[in-house]
C-alpha positions as CSV (number, residue, x, y, z in Angstrom):
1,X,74.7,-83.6,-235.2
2,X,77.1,-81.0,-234.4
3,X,76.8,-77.4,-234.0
4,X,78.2,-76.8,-237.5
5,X,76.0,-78.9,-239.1
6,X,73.0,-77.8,-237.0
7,X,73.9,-74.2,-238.6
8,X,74.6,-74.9,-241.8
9,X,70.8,-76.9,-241.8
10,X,69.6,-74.0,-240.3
11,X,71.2,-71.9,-242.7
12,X,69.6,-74.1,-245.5
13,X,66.2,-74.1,-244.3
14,X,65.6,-70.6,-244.2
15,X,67.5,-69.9,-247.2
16,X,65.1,-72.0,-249.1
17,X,62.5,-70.2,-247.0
18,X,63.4,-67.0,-249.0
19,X,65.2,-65.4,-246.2
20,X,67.9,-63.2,-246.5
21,X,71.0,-64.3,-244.5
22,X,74.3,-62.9,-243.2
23,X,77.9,-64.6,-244.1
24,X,78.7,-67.7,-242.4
25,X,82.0,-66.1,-241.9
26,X,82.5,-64.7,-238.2
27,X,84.9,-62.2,-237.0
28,X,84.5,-63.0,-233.2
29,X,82.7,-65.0,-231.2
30,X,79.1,-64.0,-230.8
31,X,75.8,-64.3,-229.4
32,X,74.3,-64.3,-232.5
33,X,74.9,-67.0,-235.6
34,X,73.1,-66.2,-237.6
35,X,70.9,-62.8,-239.1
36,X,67.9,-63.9,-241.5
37,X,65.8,-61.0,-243.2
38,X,62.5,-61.7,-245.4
39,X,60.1,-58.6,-245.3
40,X,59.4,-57.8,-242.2
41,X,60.5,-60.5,-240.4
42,X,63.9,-60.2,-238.7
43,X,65.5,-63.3,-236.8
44,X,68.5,-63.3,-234.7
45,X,69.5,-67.1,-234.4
46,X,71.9,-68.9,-231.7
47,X,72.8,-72.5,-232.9
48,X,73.7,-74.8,-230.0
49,X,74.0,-78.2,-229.8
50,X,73.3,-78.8,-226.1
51,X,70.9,-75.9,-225.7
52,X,71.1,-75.8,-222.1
53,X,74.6,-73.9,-223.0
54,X,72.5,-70.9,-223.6
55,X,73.6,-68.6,-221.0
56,X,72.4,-65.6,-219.5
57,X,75.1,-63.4,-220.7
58,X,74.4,-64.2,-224.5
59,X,70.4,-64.2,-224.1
60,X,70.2,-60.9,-222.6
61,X,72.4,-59.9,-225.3
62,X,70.0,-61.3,-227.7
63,X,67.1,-59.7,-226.3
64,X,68.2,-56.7,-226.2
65,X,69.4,-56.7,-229.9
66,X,66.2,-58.5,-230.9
67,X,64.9,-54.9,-229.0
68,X,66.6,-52.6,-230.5
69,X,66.5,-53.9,-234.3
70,X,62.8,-54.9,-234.0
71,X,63.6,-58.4,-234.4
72,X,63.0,-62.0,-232.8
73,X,65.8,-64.2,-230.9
74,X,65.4,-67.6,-231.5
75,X,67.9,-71.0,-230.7
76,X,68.1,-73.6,-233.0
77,X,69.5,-77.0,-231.1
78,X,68.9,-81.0,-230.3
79,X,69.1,-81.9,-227.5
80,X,68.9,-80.5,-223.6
81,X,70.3,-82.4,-220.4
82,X,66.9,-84.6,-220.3
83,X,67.4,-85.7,-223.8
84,X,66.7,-85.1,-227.4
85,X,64.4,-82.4,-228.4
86,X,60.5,-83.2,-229.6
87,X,59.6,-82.5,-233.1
88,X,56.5,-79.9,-232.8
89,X,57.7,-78.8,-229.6
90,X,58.9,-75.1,-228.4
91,X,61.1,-75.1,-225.3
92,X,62.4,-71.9,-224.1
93,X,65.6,-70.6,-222.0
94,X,65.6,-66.9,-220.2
95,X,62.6,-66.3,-222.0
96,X,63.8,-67.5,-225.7
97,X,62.0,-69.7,-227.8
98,X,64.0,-72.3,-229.1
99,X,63.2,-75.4,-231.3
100,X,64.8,-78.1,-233.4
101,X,66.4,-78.3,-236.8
102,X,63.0,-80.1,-237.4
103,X,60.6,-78.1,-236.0
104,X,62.3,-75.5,-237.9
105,X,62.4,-76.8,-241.5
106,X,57.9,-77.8,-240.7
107,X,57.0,-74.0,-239.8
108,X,59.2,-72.7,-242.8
109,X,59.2,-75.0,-245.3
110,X,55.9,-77.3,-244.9
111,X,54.2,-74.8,-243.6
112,X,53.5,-76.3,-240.0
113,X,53.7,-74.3,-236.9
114,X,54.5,-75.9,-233.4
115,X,51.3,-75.9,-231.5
116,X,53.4,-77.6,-228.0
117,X,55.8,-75.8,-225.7
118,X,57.4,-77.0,-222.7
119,X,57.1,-75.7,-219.7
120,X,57.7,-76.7,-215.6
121,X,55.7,-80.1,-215.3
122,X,55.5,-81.1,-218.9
123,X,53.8,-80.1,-222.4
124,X,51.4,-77.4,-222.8
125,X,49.3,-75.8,-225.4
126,X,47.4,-72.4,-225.7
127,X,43.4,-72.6,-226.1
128,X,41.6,-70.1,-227.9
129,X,39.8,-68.8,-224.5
130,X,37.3,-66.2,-226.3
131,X,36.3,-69.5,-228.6
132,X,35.9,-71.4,-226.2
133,X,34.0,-69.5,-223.6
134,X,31.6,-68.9,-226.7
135,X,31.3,-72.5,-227.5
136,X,30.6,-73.4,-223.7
137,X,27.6,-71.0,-223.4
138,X,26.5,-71.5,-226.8
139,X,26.1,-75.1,-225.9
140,X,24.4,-74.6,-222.6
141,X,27.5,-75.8,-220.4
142,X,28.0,-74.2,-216.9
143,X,31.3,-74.0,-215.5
144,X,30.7,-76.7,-213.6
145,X,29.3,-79.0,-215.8
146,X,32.4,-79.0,-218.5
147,X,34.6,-79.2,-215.8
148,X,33.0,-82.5,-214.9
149,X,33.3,-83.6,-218.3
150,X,36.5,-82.7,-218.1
151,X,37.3,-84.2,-215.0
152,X,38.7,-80.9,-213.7
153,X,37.7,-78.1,-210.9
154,X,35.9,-75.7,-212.1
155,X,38.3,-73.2,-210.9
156,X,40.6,-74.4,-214.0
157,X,37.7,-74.3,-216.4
158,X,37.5,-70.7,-215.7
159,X,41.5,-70.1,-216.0
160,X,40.9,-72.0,-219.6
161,X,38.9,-69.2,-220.3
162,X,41.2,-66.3,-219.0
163,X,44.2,-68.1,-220.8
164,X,45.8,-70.2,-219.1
165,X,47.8,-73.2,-220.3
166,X,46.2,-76.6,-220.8
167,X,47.8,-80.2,-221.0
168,X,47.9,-81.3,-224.5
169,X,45.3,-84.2,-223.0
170,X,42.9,-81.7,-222.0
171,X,42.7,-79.7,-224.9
172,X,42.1,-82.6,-227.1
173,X,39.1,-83.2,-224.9
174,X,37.6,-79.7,-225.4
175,X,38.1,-80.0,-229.1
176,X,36.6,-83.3,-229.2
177,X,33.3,-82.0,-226.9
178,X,32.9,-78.8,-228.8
179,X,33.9,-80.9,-232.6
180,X,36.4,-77.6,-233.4
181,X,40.1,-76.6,-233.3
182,X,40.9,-74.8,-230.3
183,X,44.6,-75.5,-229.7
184,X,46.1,-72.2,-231.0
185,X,49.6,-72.3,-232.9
186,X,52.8,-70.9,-232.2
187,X,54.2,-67.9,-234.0
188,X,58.3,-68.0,-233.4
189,X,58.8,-65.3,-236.2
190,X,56.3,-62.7,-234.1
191,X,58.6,-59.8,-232.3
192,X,58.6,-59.8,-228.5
193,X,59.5,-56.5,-226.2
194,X,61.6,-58.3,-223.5
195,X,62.3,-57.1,-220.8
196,X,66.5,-56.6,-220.0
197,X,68.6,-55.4,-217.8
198,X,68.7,-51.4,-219.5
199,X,72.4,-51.3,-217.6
200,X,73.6,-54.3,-219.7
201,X,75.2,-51.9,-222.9
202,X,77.0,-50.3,-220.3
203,X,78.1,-53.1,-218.3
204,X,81.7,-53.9,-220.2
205,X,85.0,-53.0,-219.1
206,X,86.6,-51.2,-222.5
207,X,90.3,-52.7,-222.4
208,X,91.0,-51.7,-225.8
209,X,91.9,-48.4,-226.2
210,X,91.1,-47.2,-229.9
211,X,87.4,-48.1,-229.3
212,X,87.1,-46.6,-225.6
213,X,88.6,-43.4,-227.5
214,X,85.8,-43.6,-229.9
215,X,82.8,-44.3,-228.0
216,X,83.9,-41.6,-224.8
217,X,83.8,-38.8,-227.9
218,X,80.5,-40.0,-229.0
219,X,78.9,-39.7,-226.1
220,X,80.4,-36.2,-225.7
221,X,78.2,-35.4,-228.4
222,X,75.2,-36.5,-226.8
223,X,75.0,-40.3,-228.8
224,X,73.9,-43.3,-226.9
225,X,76.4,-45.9,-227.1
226,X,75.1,-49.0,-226.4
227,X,78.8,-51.7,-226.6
228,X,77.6,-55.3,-226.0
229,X,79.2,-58.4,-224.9
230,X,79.3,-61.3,-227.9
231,X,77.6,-59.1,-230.5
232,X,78.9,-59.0,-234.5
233,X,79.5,-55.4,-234.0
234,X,81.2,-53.6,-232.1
235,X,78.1,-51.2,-230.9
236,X,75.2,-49.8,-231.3
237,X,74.9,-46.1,-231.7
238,X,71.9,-43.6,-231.1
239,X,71.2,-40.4,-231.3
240,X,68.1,-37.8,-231.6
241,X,67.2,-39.2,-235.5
242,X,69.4,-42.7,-236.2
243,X,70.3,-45.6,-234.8
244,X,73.5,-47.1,-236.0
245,X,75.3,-50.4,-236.2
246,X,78.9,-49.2,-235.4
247,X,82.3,-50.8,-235.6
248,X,85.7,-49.5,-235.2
249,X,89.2,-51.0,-235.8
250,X,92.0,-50.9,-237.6
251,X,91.5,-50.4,-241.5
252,X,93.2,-53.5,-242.4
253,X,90.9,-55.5,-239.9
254,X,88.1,-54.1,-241.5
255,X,89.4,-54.7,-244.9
256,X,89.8,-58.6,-244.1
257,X,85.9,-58.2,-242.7
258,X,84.0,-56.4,-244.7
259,X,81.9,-59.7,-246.5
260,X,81.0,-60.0,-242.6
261,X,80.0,-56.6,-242.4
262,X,78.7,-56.2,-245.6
263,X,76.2,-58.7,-245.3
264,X,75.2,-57.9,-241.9
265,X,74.2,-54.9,-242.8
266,X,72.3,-55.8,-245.7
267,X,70.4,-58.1,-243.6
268,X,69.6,-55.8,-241.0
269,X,68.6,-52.8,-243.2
270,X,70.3,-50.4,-240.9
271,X,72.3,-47.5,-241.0
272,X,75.9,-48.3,-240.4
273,X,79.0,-46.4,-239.7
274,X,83.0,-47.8,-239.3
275,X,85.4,-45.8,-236.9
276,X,88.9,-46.5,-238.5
277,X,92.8,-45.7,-238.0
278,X,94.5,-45.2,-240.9
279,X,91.5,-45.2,-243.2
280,X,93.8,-43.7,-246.5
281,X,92.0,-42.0,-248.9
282,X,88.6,-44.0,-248.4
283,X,85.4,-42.1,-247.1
284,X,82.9,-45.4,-247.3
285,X,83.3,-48.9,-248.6
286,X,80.5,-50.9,-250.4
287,X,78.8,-47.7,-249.5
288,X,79.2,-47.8,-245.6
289,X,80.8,-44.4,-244.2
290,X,83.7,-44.5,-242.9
291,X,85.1,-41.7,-240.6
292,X,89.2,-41.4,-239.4
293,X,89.3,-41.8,-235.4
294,X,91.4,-39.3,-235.7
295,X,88.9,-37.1,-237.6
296,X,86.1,-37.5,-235.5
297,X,88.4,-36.2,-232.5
298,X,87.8,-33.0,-234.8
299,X,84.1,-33.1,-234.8
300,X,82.1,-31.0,-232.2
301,X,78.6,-31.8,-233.2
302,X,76.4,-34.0,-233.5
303,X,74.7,-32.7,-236.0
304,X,78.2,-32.2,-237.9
305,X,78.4,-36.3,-237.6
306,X,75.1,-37.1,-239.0
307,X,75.4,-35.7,-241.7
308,X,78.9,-36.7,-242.4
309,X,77.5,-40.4,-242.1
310,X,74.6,-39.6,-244.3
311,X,76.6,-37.9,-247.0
312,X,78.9,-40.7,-247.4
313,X,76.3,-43.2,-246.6
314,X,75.2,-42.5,-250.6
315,X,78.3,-42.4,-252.0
């Protein structure tokens, strides 16, 4: 299966889901294939086909994004340098969860979440520890003894306990000793805070001149502009009250990608704003505000911005 077909499964699958996706156009190359909104959930998807292609570059990009928009980063793939990936199975890169087309299309559309993840020496599961600590003394057992049963040191019995992982072997034992689930599932739609380099928005060499000139005013009004590498926009911008997704170009570029833009920032439910040369007559386009590069050489504010952006944002 090839990466386009990975995606456009991928695609499927959530779309079935009920999830709310971006275009399947691109503008650029990016970190990020995909954008998938239902509620509360937000996912940021990389497809890959060989997912040991994920590289640090485009994860910490994706963590940081995931971050900033409240989201989760997830890979979609099949296969790693050791083989094909498990059905049921989360592996994870830089942190990352990612699973297969498969795994995938169980947790969203049959309702089964992964319960194995791989890890350094093999497959692993979580245990319930709280359960299971009340189970052990509920049933009399000392440390000692279930680790005999086990066939363990007690030492690990205790870790069990604190949370650490188990072998899938092992955890089948405690649920068949104690008659009761204990192997806890895996949630790959819950939000994680990762930790990223903070220096990485900053980290880019601005060759093209019409967005350096952009951002460098922005930031002279106090914004935070945060220009990643790979992303489907061109920034992210903060100040005291908003934070916006942010692109600037030419107003014929834009014009050729605004069903890209349009739908990602339907899907992300933020505040948006396009920096354009030679934007005519227009102040906003399927109600995203638009402000002249020329114009905003004009504006001394911040204050004077935001509410630029928000007037036209309801137009």
């Amino acid at each position: 299966m090839r990466k386009e077909a990975i995606e456009s499964s991928t695609r499927e699958i959530l779309s079935r889901a009920g999830f709310y996706l971006n275009s399947g156009h691109k503008m650029r190359r990016s970190a990020i294939d995909i954008i998938a909104r239902k509620d509360r959930t937000l996912l940021l998807v990389k497809v890959l086909e060989n997912i040991d292609g994920l590289d640090k570059k485009d994860a910490e990009t994706m963590k940081l994004l995931a971050n900033l928009l409240s989201g989760t980063a997830l890979v979609v793939g099949k296969h790693y340098c050791g083989g094909q990936m498990e059905r049921g199975v989360v592996y994870s890169r830089f942190k990352i969860p990612i699973i297969s087309v498969e795994t995938l299309y169980d947790y969203f559309i049959e309702g089964v979440p992964p319960y194995v993840f791989s890890a350094p020496g093999g497959l692993y599961v979580k245990i319930d520890a709280q359960k299971l600590r009340n189970l052990r003394e509920l049933a009399g057992y000392s440390l000692g003894a279930l680790a005999d049963e086990l066939g363990v040191s007690r030492k690990a019995v205790q870790l069990y306990e604190e949370s650490m992982n188990a072998t899938i072997e092992i955890a089948l034992s405690l649920e068949e000793i104690f008659n009761t689930e204990l192997i806890k599932p895996i949630d790959i739609t819950k939000p994680e805070t990762y930790e990223v380099n903070p220096e990485l928005a900053e980290d880019m060499l601005l060759t093209d001149e019409l967005k350096k000139k952009v951002f460098t005013h922005l930031k002279k009004l106090g914004c935070h502009v945060m220009h990643l590498r790979n992303c489907p926009f061109d920034a992210i911008t903060r100040n005291r009250e908003y934070l916006f997704l942010t692109w600037v170009d030419r107003f014929e570029r834009i014009e050729r990608n605004l069903e890209v833009i349009d739908s990602i920032v339907k899907v992300t439910g933020k505040k948006s704003v396009i920096f354009v040369k030679y934007k005519k007559s227009k102040t906003s386009v399927r109600g995203i505000p638009l402000i002249d590069t020329d114009d905003l050489q004009h504006i001394d504010e911040d204050d004077e911005m935001l509410r630029i952006i928000l007037e036209r944002d309801e137009e």
